[in-house]
N, C-alpha and C positions, 0 to 999 in steps of 0.2 A: 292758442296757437298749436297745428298740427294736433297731435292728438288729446292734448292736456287742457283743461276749460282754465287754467291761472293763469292768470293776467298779471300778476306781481310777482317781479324778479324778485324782493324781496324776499316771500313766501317762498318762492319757491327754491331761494338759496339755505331759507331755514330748514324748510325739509329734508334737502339734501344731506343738510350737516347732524340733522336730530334723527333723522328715521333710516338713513343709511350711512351714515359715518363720513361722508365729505371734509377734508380740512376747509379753513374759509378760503385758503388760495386755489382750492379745485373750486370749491363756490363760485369763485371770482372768473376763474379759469372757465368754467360752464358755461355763464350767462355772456361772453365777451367774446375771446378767441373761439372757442368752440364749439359754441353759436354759431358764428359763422362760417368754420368751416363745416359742422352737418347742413347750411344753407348752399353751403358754394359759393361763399362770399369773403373768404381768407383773403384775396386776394385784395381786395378793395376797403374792408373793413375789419373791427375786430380785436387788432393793433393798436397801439400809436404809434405808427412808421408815415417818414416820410412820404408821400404818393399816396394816403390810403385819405378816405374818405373823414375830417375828424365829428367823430361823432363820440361824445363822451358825455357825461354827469360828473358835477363838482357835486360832494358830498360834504356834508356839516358832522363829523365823528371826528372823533380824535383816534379811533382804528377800526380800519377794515373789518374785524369781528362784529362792530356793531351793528353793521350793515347783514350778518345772518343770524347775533341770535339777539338782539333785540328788538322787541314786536312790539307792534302798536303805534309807532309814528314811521313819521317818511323826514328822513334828514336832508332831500335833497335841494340842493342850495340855486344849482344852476344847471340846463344841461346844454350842451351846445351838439346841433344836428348838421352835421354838414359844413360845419366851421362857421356857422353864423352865430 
């Protein structure tokens, strides 16, 4: 995507946090909100606010850290696009 060839939020929330110091809540904050607002997409997505588009991943972790620094599997449970 745009200039970076990683295709895995994951990866790329690890990097974040190991090779430039990211907490896991900027981590999270990156790939979600502020994602979309460098796309121009705050508006509709990015959130979980009333009126915005739901687009989210149910995750299988018992915390948020596991999701940047544990490598090697994918926990995710469910993800729903759009509200379906």
């Amino acid at each position: 995507p745009g200039t970076s060839p990683l295709t895995s939020l994951l990866l790329t929330m690890n990097m974040a946090a190991t090779l430039f110091g990211l907490t896991v809540d900027e981590c999270l904050a990156g790939v979600t909100r502020e994602a979309a607002r460098a796309l121009g997409l705050l508006g509709q997505t990015g959130t979980l606010e009333a009126g915005k588009s739901a687009d989210l991943a149910i995750w299988n972790v018992e915390r948020p850290a596991e999701l940047v620094y544990r490598m090697g599997f994918n926990p995710l449970h469910a993800r729903i696009w759009r509200g379906q």
